[in-house]
C-alpha positions as CSV (number, residue, x, y, z in Angstrom):
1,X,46.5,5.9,-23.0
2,X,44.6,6.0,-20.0
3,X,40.7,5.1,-20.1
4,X,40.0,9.2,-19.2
5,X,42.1,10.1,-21.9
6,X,39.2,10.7,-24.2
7,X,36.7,12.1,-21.9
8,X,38.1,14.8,-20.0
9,X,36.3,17.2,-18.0
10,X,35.3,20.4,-19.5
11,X,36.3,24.0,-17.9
12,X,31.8,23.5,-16.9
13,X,31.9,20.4,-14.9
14,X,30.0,18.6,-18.0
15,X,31.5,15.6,-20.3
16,X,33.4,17.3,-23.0
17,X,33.6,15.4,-26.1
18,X,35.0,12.2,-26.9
19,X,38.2,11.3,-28.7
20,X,38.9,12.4,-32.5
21,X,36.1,10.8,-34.8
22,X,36.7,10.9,-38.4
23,X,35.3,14.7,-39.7
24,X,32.8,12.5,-42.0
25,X,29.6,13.1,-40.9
26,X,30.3,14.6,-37.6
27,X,27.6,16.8,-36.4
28,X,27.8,19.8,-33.7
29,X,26.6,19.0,-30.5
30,X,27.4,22.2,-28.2
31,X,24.5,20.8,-25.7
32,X,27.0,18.1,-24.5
33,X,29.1,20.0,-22.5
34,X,26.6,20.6,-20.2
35,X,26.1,16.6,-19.6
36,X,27.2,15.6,-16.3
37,X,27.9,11.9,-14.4
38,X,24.7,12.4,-12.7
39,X,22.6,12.9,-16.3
40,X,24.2,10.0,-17.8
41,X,23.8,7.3,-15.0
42,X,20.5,9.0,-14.6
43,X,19.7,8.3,-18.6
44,X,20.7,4.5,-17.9
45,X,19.0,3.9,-14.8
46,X,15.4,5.0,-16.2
47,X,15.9,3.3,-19.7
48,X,17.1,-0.1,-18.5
49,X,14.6,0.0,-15.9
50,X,11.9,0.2,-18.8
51,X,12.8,-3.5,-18.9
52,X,12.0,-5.1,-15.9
53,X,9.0,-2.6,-15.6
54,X,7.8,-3.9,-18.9
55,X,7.9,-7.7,-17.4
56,X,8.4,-8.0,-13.4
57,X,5.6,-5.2,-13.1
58,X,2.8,-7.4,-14.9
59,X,4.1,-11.0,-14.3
60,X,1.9,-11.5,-10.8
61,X,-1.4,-10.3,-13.1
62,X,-0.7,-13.1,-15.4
63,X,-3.3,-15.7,-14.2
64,X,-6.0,-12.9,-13.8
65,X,-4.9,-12.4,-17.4
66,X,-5.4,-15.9,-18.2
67,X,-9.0,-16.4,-16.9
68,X,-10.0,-12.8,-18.3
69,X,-9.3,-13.8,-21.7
70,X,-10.6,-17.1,-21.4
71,X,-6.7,-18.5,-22.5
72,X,-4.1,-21.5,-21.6
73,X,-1.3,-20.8,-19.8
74,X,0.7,-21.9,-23.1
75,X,-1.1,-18.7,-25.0
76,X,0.1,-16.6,-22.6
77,X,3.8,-17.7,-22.8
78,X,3.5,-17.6,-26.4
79,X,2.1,-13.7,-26.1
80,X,5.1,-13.2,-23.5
81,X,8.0,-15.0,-26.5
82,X,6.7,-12.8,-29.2
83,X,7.1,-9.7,-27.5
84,X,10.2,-10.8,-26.7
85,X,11.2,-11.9,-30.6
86,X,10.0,-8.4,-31.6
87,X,11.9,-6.8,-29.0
88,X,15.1,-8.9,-30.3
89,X,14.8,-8.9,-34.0
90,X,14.1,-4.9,-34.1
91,X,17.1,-4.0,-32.6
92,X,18.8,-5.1,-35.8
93,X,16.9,-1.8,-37.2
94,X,17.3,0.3,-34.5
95,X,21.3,0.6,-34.0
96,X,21.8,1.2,-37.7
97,X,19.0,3.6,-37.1
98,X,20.8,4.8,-34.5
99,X,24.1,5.5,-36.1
100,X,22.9,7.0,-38.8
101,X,20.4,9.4,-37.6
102,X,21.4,9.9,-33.7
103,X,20.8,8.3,-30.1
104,X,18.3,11.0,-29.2
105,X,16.1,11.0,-32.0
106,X,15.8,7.0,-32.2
107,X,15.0,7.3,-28.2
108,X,11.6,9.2,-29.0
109,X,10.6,7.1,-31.3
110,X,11.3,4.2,-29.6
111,X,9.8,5.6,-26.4
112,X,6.5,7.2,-28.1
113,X,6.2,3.7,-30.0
114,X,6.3,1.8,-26.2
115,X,3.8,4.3,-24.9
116,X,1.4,4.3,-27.5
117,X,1.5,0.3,-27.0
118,X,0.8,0.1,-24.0
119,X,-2.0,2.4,-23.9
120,X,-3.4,0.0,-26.1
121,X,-2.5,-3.5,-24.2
122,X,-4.1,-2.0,-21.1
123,X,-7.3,-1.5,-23.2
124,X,-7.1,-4.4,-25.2
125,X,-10.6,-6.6,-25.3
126,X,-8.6,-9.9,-26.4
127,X,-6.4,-11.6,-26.2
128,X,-5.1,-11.0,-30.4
129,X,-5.1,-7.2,-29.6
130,X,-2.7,-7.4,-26.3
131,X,-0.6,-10.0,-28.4
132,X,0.2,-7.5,-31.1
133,X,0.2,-4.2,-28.8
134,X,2.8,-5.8,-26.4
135,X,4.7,-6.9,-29.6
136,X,4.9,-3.3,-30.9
137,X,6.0,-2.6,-27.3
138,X,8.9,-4.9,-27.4
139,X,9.6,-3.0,-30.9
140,X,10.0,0.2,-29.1
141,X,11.8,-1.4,-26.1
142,X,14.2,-2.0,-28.2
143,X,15.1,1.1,-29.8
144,X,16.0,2.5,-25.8
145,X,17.9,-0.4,-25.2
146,X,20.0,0.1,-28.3
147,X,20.8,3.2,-27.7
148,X,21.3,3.3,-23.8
149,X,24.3,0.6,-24.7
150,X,24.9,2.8,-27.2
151,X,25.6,6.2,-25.2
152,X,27.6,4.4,-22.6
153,X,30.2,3.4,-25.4
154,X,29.8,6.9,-27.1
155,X,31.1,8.4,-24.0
156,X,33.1,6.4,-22.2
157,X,36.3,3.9,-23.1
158,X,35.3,0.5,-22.1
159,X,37.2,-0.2,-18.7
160,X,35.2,3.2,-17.4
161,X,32.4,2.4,-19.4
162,X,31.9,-0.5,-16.9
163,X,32.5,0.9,-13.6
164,X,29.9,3.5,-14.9
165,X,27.3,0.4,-16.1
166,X,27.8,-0.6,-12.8
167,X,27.1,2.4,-10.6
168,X,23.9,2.6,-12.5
169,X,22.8,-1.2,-12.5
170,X,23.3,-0.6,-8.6
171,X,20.9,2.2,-8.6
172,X,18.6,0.7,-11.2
173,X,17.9,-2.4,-8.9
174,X,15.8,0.2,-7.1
175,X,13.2,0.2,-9.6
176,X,13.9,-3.9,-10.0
177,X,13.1,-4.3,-6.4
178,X,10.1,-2.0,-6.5
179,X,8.6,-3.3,-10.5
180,X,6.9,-6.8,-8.7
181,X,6.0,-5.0,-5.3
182,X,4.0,-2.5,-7.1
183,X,3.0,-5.1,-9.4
184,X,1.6,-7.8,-6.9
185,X,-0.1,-4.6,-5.2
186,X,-1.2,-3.0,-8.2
187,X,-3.0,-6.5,-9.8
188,X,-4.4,-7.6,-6.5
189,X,-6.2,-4.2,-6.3
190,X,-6.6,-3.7,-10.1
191,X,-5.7,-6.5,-12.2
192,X,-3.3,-6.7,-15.1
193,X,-4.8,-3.4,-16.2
194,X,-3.7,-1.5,-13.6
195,X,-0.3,-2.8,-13.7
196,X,0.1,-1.8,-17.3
197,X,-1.1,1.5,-16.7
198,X,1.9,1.9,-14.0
199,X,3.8,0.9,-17.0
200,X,2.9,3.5,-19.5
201,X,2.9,6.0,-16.9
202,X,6.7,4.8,-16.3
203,X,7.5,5.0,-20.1
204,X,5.9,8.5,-20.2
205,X,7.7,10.1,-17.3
206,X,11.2,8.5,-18.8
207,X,10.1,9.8,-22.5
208,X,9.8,13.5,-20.7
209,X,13.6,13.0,-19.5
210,X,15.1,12.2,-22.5
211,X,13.0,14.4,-24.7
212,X,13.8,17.9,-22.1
213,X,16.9,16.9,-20.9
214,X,19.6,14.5,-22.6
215,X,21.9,15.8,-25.5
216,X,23.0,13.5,-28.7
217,X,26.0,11.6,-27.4
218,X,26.9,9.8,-31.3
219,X,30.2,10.8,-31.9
220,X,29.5,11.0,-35.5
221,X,26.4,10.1,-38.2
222,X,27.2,7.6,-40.6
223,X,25.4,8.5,-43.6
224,X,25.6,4.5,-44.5
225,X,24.5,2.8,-41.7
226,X,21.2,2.1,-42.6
227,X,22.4,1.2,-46.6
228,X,22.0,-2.9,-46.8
229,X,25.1,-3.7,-48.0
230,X,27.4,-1.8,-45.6
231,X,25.1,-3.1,-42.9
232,X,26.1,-6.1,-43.5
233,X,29.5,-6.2,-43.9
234,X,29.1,-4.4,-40.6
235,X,27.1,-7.1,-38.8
236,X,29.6,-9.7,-40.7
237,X,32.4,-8.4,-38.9
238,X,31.0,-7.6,-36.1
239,X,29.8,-11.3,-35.8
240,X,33.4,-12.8,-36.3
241,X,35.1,-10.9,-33.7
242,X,35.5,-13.4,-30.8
243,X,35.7,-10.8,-28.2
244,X,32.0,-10.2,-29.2
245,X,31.2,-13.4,-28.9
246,X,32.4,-14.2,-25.9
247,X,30.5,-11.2,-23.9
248,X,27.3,-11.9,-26.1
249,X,26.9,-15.8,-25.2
250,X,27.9,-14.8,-20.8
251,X,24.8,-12.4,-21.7
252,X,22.8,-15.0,-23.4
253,X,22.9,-17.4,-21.1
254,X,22.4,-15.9,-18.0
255,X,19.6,-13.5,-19.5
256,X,17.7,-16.5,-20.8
257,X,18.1,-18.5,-18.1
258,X,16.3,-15.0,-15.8
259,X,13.7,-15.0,-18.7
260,X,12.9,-19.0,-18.6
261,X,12.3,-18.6,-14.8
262,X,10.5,-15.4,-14.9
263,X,8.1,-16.8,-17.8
264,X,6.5,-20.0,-16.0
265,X,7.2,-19.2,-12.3
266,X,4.0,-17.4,-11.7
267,X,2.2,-20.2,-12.7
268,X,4.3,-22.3,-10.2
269,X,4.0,-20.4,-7.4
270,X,0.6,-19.2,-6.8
271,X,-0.6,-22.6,-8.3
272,X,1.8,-25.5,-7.2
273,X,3.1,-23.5,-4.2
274,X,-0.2,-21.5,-3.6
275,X,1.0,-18.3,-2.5
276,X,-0.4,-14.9,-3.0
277,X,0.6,-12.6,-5.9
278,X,1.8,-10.2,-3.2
279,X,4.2,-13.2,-2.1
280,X,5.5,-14.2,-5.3
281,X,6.1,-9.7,-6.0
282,X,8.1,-10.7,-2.7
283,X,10.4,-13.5,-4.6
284,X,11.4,-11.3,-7.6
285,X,11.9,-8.6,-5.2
286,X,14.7,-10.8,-3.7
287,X,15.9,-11.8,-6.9
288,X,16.5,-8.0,-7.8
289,X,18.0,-7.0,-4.3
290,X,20.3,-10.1,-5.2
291,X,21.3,-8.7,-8.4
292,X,22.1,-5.4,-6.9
293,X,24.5,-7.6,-4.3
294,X,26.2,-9.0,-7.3
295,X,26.7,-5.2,-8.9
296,X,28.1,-3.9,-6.1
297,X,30.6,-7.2,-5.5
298,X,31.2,-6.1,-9.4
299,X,32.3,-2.3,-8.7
300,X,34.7,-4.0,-5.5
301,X,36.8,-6.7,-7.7
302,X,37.0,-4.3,-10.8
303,X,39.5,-2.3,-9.1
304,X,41.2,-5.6,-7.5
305,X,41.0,-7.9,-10.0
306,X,39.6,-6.2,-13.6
307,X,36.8,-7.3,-15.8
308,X,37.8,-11.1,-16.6
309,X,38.9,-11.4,-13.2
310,X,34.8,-10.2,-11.7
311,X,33.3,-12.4,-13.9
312,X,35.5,-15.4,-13.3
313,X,34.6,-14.6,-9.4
314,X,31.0,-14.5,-9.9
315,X,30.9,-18.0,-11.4
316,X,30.9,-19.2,-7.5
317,X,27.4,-18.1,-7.8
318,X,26.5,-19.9,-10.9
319,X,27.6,-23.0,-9.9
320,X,26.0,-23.3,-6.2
321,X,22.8,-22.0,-8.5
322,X,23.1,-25.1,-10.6
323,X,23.0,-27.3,-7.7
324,X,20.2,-25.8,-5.5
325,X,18.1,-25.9,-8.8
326,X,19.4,-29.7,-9.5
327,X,19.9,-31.5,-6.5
328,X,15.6,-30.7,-5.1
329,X,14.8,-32.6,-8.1
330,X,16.4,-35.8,-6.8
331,X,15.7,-35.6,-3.3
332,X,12.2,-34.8,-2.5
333,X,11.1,-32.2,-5.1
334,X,11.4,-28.1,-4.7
335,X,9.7,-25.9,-1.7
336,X,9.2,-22.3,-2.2
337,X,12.5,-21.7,-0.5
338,X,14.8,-24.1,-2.9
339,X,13.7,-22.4,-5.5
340,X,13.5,-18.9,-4.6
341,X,17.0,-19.6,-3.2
342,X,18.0,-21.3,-6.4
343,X,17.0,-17.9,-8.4
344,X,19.0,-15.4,-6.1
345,X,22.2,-17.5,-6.7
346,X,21.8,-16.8,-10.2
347,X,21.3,-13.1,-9.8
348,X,23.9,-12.3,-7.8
349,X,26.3,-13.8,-9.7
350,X,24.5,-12.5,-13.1
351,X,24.8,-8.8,-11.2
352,X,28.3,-9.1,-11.4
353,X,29.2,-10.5,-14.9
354,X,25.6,-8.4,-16.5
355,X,27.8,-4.7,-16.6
356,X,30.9,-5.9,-17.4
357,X,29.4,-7.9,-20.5
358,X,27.2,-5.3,-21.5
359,X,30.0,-3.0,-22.3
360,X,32.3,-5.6,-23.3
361,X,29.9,-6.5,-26.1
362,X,30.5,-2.9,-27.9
363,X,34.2,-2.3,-26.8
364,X,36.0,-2.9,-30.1
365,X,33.7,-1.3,-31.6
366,X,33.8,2.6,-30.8
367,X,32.3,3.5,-34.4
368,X,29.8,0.9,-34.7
369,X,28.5,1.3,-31.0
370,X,24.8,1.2,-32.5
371,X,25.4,-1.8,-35.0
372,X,27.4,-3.9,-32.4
373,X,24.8,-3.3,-29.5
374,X,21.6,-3.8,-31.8
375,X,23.4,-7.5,-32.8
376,X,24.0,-8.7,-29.5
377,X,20.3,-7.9,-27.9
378,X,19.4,-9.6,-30.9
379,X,20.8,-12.5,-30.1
380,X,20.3,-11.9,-26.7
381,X,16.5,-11.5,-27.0
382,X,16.0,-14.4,-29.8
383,X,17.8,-16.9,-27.1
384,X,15.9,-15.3,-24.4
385,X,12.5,-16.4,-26.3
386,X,13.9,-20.1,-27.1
387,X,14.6,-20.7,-23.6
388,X,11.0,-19.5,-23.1
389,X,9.5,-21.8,-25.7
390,X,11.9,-24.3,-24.5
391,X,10.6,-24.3,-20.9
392,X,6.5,-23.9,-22.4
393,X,6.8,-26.6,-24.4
394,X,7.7,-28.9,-21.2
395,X,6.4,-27.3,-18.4
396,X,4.0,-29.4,-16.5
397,X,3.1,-26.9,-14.1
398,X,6.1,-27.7,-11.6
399,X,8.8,-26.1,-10.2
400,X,10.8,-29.2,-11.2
401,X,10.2,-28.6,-15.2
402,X,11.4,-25.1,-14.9
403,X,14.7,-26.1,-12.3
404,X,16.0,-28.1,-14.5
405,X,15.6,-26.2,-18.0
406,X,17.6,-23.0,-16.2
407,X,19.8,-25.4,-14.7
408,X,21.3,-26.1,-17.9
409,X,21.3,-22.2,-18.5
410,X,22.9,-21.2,-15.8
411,X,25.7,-23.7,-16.4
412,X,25.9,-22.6,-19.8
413,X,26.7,-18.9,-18.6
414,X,29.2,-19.9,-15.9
415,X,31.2,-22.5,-18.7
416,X,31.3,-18.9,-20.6
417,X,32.3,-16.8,-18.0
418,X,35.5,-19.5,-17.5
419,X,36.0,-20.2,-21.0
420,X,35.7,-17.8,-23.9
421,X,35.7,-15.1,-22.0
422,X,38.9,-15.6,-20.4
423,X,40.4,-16.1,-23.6
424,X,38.5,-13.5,-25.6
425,X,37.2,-11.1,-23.1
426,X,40.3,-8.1,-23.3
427,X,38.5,-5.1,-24.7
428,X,41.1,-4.3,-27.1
429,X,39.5,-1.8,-29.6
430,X,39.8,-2.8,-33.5
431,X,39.1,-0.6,-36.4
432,X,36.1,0.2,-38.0
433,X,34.3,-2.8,-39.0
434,X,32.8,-1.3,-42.0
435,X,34.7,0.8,-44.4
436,X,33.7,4.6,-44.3
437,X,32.0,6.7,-47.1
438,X,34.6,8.4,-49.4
């Protein structure tokens, strides 16, 4: 069967419905025949961007941060790994959630709990108040990026599902490029405050879009998915398929290895370096027009070489990262440019293996979309904030400390990308993980 078969076009130009559910559950959704290509990569573009908004937008404000509050440098990497345990750990709620009661009712929630929060980090008077508001953040983070992995597998088999992932990653890196420009211009003229406040005006105007615009896309409810037992059987199974993890660790690796950097580098580069915060928006700026290289190399060698083939490709990236983080160490120490350099290697290569992974990680899984997404961000998020506490509990205020922690990341991700997922990495759809209700 081809990859169209079960999403073909309806008679109004709009995504009819998907292949034959099981009648259990199933709920009438006449909306989605009017959801077009345009509404869904629109969908993923704003709701993945509420990542790197949430992070590249305030990361230049951190040391104005630091001195406002009166805080180390290790308090604010602590306040940064919460937010991102919360984020990780919640998503175990929120797929279930998400499968059991819909993708667009778990989206407002999750969107009106990420507002609310960072109303109240952009207010907060200490440092214990913007701890727990940004942690209640992450918690609604979550919830959207559930369910944005969610609705790409709802709607699309998983060799379209990725081409799709990639148009939008493409178009997201917009908003990648632009989070730390606005940032750096936002905190020099305002602080950490203002930058925030970009950020709940972000999550507001993306909340509006959902709310107005986008249809349920679930192919069915599961009346059990939030009851313990058949939850976990669900994650149990879900957990022993290898093609899972395969596409879980690439993600793992090469997302903590962009969190470890992102987490300390401030500190590196306006202190050890001394550059402005304008300067260091201008480095993850290049990291994100990197990224978007690597997603458009990923749309070109799908069609020449398929999903296992991109990723193996994009491990030429990975490896000359390793190095150009590695070899400054020995020979003199890193300059702005070695590591800056060091970063976009990563990225690029991360661009390319990041959309083919993300829907890799729910393709046998076309019932348990929620569950099986909500599992791997987990895991995801949870190795995300080791690396992070990893890289705080040695960093010495360097750029050395912080090369050689992601070095060892980066290598983990490309081993992956060459290993397991060759091996592993054939979306071939299974059946239900968890048994249905009578």
């Amino acid at each position: 069967m081809s990859s169209r078969a079960g999403r073909r076009q309806s008679p109004a130009g709009g995504l009819a419905p998907l292949a034959k559910a099981p009648t259990v559950g199933r709920m009438p959704s006449p909306s989605r025949a009017a959801l077009t290509h345009g509404m869904v990569i629109a969908a993923v573009v704003l709701l993945t961007g509420l990542q790197p908004v949430s992070t590249d937008l305030y990361l230049p404000g951190l040391p104005t941060l630091r001195s406002d509050f009166g805080v180390s440098a290790s308090a604010v990497q602590m306040a940064h790994s919460l937010y991102v345990l919360c984020f990780g750990f919640s998503q175990l709620a929120w797929g279930p959630a998400s499968d059991r009661f819909g993708r667009r009712p778990t989206l407002g929630l999750g969107l009106a709990m990420y507002v609310g929060a960072g109303v109240v980090s952009l207010l907060a008077g200490s440092m214990p108040v913007f701890t727990i508001a940004r942690a209640v953040q992450g918690v609604g983070l979550a919830a959207c990026m559930v369910c944005v992995r969610a609705l790409v597998r709802d709607l699309y088999e998983p060799h379209e599902g990725t081409r799709v992932t990639a148009a939008a990653m493409s178009i997201f890196c917009v908003i990648a490029i632009g989070a730390p420009l606005v940032g750096g211009a936002v905190a020099s003229a305002w602080g950490w405050r203002g930058a925030l406040g970009v950020t709940a005006l972000y999550g507001c105007a993306t909340m509006l879009f959902i709310v107005t615009r986008f249809p349920e896309t679930a192919r069915r409810l599961n009346p059990q998915a939030t009851r313990l037992a058949p939850l976990l059987r669900t994650y149990a199974g879900i957990v022993r398929h290898p093609g899972f993890v395969a596409w879980t660790a690439l993600m793992a690796f090469g997302y903590g290895a962009y969190f470890a950097f992102y987490a300390a580098s401030s500190f590196t580069y306006v202190g050890q370096f001394g550059v402005s915060r304008n300067a260091y928006g201008l480095v993850l700026a290049g990291g994100s027009i990197a990224y978007l290289a690597g997603t458009l190399l990923c749309r070109r060698w799908l069609a020449a070489h398929g999903v296992r083939g991109t990723v193996a490709r994009a491990t030429v990236f990975s490896t000359l990262s390793v190095l150009m983080f590695v070899v400054p160490v020995f020979h003199g120490g890193h300059t702005f440019w070695t590591l800056s350099i060091a970063l976009w290697l990563h990225l690029m290569g991360y661009g390319a293996q990041q959309p083919c992974a993300q829907v890799g990680m729910a393709g046998p899984f076309p019932l348990e979309a929620g569950a099986a997404t909500a599992l791997g961000g987990c895991i995801l998020a949870v190795g995300a904030a080791l690396s992070g506490m990893w890289l705080g509990s040695s960093f010495d205020g360097t750029a050395n400390s912080i090369a050689l922690i992601v070095a060892v990341l980066v290598a983990g991700c490309g081993i992956t990308a060459l290993t397991l997922v060759q091996r592993y990495g054939a979306a071939t759809p299974v059946l239900p993980v968890a048994s249905s209700p009578p």
